[in-house]
C-alpha positions in Angstrom: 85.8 117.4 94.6 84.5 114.1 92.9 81.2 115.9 91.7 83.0 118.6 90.3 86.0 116.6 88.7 83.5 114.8 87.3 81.1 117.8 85.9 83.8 118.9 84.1 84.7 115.9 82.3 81.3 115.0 81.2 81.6 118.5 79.8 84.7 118.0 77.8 83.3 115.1 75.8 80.0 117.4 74.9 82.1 119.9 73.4 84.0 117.9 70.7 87.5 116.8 69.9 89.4 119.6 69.7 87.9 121.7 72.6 88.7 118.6 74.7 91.6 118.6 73.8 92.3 122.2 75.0 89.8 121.7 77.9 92.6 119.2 79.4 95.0 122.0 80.4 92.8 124.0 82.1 92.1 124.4 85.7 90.9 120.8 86.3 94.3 119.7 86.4 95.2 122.0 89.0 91.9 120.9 90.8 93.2 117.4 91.2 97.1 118.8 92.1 95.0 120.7 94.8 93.4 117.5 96.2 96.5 115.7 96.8 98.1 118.5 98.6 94.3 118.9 100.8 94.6 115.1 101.7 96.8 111.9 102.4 94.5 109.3 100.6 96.0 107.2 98.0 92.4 105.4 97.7 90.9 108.7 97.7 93.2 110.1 94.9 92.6 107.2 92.8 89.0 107.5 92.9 89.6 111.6 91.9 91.7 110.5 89.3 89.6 107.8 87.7 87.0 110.7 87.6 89.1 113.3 86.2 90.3 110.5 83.6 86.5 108.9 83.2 88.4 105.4 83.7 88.8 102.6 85.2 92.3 102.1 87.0 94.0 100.3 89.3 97.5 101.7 91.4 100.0 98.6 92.1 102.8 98.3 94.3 106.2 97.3 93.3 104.7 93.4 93.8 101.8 93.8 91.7 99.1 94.4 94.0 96.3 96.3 93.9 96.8 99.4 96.5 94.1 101.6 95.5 91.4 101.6 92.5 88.5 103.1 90.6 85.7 101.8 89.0 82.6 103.4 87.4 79.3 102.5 88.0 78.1 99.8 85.5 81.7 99.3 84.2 81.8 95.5 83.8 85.1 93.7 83.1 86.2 89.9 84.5 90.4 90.7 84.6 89.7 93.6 86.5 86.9 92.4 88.6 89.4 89.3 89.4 92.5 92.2 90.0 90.2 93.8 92.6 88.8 90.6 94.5 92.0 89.0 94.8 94.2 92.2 95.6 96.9 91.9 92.8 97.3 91.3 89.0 97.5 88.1 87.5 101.2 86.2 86.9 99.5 86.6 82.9 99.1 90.3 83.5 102.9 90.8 85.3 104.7 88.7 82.9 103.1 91.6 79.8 104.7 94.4 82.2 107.6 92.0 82.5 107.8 91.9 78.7 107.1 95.4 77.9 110.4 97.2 76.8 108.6 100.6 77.0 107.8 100.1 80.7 111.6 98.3 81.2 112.8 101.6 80.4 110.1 103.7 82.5 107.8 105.0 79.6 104.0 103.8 79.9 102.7 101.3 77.3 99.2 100.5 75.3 98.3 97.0 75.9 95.6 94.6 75.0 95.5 91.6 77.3 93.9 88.3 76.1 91.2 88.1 78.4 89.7 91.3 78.0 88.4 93.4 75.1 89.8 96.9 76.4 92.6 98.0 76.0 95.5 99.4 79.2 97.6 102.0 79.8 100.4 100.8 81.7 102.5 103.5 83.7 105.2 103.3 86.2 105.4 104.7 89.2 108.6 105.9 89.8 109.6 108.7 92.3 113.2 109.9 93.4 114.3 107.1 90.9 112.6 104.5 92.4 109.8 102.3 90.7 107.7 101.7 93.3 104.2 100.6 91.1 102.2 100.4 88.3 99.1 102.9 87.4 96.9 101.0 85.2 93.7 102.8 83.1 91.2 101.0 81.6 90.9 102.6 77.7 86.9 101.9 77.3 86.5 104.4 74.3 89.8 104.8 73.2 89.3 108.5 74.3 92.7 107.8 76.7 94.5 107.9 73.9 94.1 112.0 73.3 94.9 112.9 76.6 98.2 115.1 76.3 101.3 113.3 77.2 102.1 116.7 80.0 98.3 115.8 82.0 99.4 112.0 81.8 103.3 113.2 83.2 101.2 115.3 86.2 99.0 112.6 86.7 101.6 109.5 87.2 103.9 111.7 89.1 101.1 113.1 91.4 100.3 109.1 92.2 104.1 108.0 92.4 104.0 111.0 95.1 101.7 109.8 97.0 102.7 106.0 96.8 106.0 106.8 98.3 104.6 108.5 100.9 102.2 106.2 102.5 105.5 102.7 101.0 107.8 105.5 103.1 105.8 105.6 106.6 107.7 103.6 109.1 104.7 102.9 111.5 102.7 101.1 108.5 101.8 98.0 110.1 102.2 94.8 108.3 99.2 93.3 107.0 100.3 89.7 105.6 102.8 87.7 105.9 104.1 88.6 102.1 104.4 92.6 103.2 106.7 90.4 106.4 108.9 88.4 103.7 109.0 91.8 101.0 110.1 94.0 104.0 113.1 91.1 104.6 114.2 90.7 101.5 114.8 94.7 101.2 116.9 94.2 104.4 114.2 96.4 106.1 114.2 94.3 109.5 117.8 95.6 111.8 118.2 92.2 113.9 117.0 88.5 113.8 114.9 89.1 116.9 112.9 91.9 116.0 112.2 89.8 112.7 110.7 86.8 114.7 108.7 89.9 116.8 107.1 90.1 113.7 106.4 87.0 112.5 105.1 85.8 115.6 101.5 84.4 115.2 102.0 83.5 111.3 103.1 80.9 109.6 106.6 82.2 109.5 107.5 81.3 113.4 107.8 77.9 112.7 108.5 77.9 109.0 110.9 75.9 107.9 111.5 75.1 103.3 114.5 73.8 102.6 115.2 76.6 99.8 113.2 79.1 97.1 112.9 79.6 93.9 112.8 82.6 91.4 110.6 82.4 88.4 111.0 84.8 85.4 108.2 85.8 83.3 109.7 87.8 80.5 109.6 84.6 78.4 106.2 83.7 79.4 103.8 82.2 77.0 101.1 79.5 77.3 99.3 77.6 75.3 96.8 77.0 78.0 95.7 81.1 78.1 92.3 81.3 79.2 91.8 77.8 80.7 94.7 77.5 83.1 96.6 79.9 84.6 100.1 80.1 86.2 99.6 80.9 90.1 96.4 77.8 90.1 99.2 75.8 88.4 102.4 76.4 91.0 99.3 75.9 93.9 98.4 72.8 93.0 102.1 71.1 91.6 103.7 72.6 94.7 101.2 72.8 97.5 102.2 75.3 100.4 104.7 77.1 98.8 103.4 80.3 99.4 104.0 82.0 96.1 103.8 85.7 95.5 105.1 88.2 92.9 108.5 90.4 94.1 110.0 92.2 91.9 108.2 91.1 88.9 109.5 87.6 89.6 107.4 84.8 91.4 108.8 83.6 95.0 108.1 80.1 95.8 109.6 78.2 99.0 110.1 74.7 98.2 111.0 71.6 100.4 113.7 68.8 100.8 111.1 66.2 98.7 109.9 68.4 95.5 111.2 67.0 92.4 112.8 69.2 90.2 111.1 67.4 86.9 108.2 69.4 88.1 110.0 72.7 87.4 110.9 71.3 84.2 107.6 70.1 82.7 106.3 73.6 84.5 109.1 75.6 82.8 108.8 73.9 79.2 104.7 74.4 79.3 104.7 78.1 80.1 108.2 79.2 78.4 109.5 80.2 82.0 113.4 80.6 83.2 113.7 79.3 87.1 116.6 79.5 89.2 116.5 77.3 92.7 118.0 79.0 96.0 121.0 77.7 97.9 119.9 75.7 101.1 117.7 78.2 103.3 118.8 77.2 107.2 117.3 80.1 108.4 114.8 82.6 107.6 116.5 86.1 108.0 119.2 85.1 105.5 117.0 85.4 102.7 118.2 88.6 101.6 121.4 87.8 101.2 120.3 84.5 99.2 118.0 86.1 96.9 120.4 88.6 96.2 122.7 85.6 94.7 119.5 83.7 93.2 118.7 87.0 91.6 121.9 86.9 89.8 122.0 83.6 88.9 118.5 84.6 87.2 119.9 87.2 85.5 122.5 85.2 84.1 120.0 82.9 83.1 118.3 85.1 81.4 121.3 86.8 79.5 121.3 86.5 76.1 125.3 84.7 76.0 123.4 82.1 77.9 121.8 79.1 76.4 121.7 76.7 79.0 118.6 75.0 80.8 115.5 76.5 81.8 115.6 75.0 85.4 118.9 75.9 87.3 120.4 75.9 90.8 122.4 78.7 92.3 124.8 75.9 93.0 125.6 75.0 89.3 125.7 78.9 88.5 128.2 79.3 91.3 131.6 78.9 89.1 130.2 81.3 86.6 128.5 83.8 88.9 132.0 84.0 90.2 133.5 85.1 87.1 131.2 87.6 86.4 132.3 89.2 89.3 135.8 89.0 87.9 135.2 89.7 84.1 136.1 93.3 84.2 139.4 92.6 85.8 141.1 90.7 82.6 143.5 93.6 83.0 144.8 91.4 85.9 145.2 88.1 83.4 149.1 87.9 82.0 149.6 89.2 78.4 150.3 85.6 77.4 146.9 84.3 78.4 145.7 87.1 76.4 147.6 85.9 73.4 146.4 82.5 73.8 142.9 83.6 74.1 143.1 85.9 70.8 144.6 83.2 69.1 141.5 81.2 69.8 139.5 83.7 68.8 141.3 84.3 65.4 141.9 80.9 64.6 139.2 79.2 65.9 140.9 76.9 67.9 141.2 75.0 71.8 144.3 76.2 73.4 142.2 77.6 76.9 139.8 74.9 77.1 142.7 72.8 76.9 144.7 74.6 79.2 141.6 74.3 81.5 141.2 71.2 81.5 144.8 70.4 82.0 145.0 72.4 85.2 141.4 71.1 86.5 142.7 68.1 86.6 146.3 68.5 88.0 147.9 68.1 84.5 146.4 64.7 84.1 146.9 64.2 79.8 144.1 61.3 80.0 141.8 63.2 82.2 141.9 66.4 79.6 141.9 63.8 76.8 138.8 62.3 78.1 137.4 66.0 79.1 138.0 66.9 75.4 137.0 63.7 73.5 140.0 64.7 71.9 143.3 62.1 70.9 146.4 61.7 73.1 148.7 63.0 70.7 146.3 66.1 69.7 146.1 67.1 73.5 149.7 66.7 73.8 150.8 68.5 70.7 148.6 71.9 72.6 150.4 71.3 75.8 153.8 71.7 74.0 152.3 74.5 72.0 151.1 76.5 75.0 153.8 76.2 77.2 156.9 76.5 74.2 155.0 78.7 71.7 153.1 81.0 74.7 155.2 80.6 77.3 152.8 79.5 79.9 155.0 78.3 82.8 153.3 74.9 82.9 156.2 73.6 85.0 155.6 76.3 87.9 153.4 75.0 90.4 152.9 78.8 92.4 151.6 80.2 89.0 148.8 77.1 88.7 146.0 79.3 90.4 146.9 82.0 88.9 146.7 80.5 85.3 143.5 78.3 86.2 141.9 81.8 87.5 143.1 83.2 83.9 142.1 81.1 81.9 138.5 81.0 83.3 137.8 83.7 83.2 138.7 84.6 79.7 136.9 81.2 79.0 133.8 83.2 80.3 134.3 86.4 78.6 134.4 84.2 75.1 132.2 81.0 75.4 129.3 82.4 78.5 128.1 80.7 81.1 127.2 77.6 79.4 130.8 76.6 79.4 130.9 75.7 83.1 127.7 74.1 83.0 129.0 71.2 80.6 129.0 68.0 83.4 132.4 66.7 84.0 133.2 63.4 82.3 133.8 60.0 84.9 137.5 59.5 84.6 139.4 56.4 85.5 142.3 56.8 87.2 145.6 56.6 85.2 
């Protein structure tokens, strides 16, 4: 099969452009559709399809690491040599798919990385809706480029087949602990015993951070590209933390004594968003923590948000809350509403007022000092709200209600950052 795949290529590029061109929808195609059929080899495919292509490439799992790849004899490239050696993509190389709004939306994508002079085409993997990896072919001549966009559809499709196949077997053993920790955090693993089954003889038995981290590289830029790199960076500022790349995110454990300065100078020097875990007291509840950090990230990354680059799920908790809630304003009275549009209209602070007022159990110098705003002001938007709106300020069974309210249309019209602002010391009146 690999002689004769690559016979007939070497013959396409004798006979010129256009017979190329044509040459591509002939029966070589079915040749290589035949192969995967004929075997179970995702290596074995990826070296038929580097020879059909006349390419270098490399097939990634959903965590960026190298599963299978192809490289012709006396092809010489450092990024790719690197890819291979270490068994996944650089953080630098993710954070371009990351970035890509092409591949966000599952279409491949021409790329020129920094530290190589070819350019990539990058190609999700996606099968039964699922993206479960990358294809990635090395462009040496630019001759990629007039392949037909129907051989390129057959091609990724006949890889995304076969990835989900062998990512689908349930006898795969698991061969580090970071296939251990991805399988957890998809909820793969049905009790807490057969987990530590697992984990036994690794690290894991007697692992114990005090949380994790999430770091987003769709931001990602550095002025260091070239002389120091990401992963080296996160190895040597936080030692032991085992990072790896899930979901085109980088997971870090951290411990009870890391600084969180160093996720700030980290953050600021590579344009990165990072969100810290809640407390991590055992193991098997990561999944259900990430699935909260991965929010908070998300919010972080929103475009209503303007907040800091280094966050914890705990300050995000208010406003993850109401972003669970936002669609249900249907549920907020119609004078809320009107107090809301008013603000809106007018431009001025009747909710944050009101929220204020009822965060601190109507205390007027508490929401004074809250607002940096006069006695008299505050007081004048008290009488106005409750006379003018007929918020029933004098109810106490409608206070949750109305603080509930009032956030959450506070949300919906300021963001996140609103909730973030640090609560002023108050003295006691």
């Amino acid at each position: 099969m690999q002689t004769q795949l690559c016979f007939r290529h070497n013959s396409f590029l004798k006979e010129g452009e256009n017979l190329a061109s044509a040459q591509w929808q002939t029966g070589d195609m079915m040749a290589l559709i035949t192969e995967f059929f004929e075997q179970d080899d995702l290596q074995q495919l990826a070296l038929d399809v580097g020879l059909y292509l006349d390419c270098p490439l490399l097939v990634l799992d959903d965590a960026f690491r190298v599963v299978a790849h192809f490289c012709p004899v006396g092809f010489s490239d450092p990024l790719f040599r690197s890819a291979v050696s270490q068994g996944a993509i650089t953080y630098e190389a993710s954070a371009v798919i990351s970035k890509s709004q092409a591949l966000r939306e599952g279409s491949a994508d021409m790329i020129k990385l920094e530290e190589s002079s070819f350019r990539r085409r990058f190609a999700p993997l996606i099968c039964t809706g699922v993206r479960l990896g990358y294809l990635i072919c090395v462009d040496t001549d630019g001759h990629l480029q007039k392949i037909p966009a129907e051989i390129w559809r057959q091609i990724d499709l006949i890889l995304a087949k076969q990835l989900f196949i062998e990512t689908s077997r349930q006898d795969k053993p698991f061969e580090t602990t970071e296939d251990i920790l991805m399988h957890l955090l998809e909820g793969g693993f049905p009790s807490a015993s057969y987990f530590r089954l697992q984990t036994a003889g690794t690290y894991l038995a007697d692992f114990h951070p005090s949380a994790f981290a999430l770091i987003d590289l769709t931001a990602y830029h550095s002025q260091y590209l070239g002389t120091r790199h990401l992963k080296e960076e996160i190895g040597e500022r936080f030692p032991d933390s085992h990072s790896f790349l899930y979901k085109g995110d980088v997971f870090l454990f951290l411990y009870k004594n890391r600084d969180a300065a160093i996720f700030t100078d980290l953050a600021g020097e590579f344009g990165l968003k990072v969100i810290i875990s809640e407390a991590v007291r055992d193991l098997y509840d990561l999944p259900v923590l990430y699935r909260a950090t991965r929010d908070a990230l998300n919010m972080m990354i929103a475009s209503n948000y303007h907040g800091e680059n280094v966050c914890s799920v705990a300050q995000l908790r208010t406003p993850l809350l109401l972003k669970n809630l936002e669609s249900r304003s249907d549920l907020i009275s119609p004078e809320l509403r009107a107090l809301a549009e008013h603000d809106r209209k007018k431009g001025t602070q009747y909710c944050e007022t009101l929220y204020f007022y009822l965060i601190y159990s109507r205390s007027l110098k508490k929401t004074c000092d809250a607002l940096f705003t006069h006695r008299n002001t505050v007081l004048y938007r008290i009488e106005r709200i409750r006379d003018d709106f007929l918020i029933p300020l004098d109810d106490p069974e409608r206070y949750t209600e109305l603080l509930l309210g009032t956030a959450i249309l506070l949300f919906q019209n300021e963001g996140p950052d609103f909730f973030l602002r640090t609560m002023p010391q108050t003295d006691d009146e």
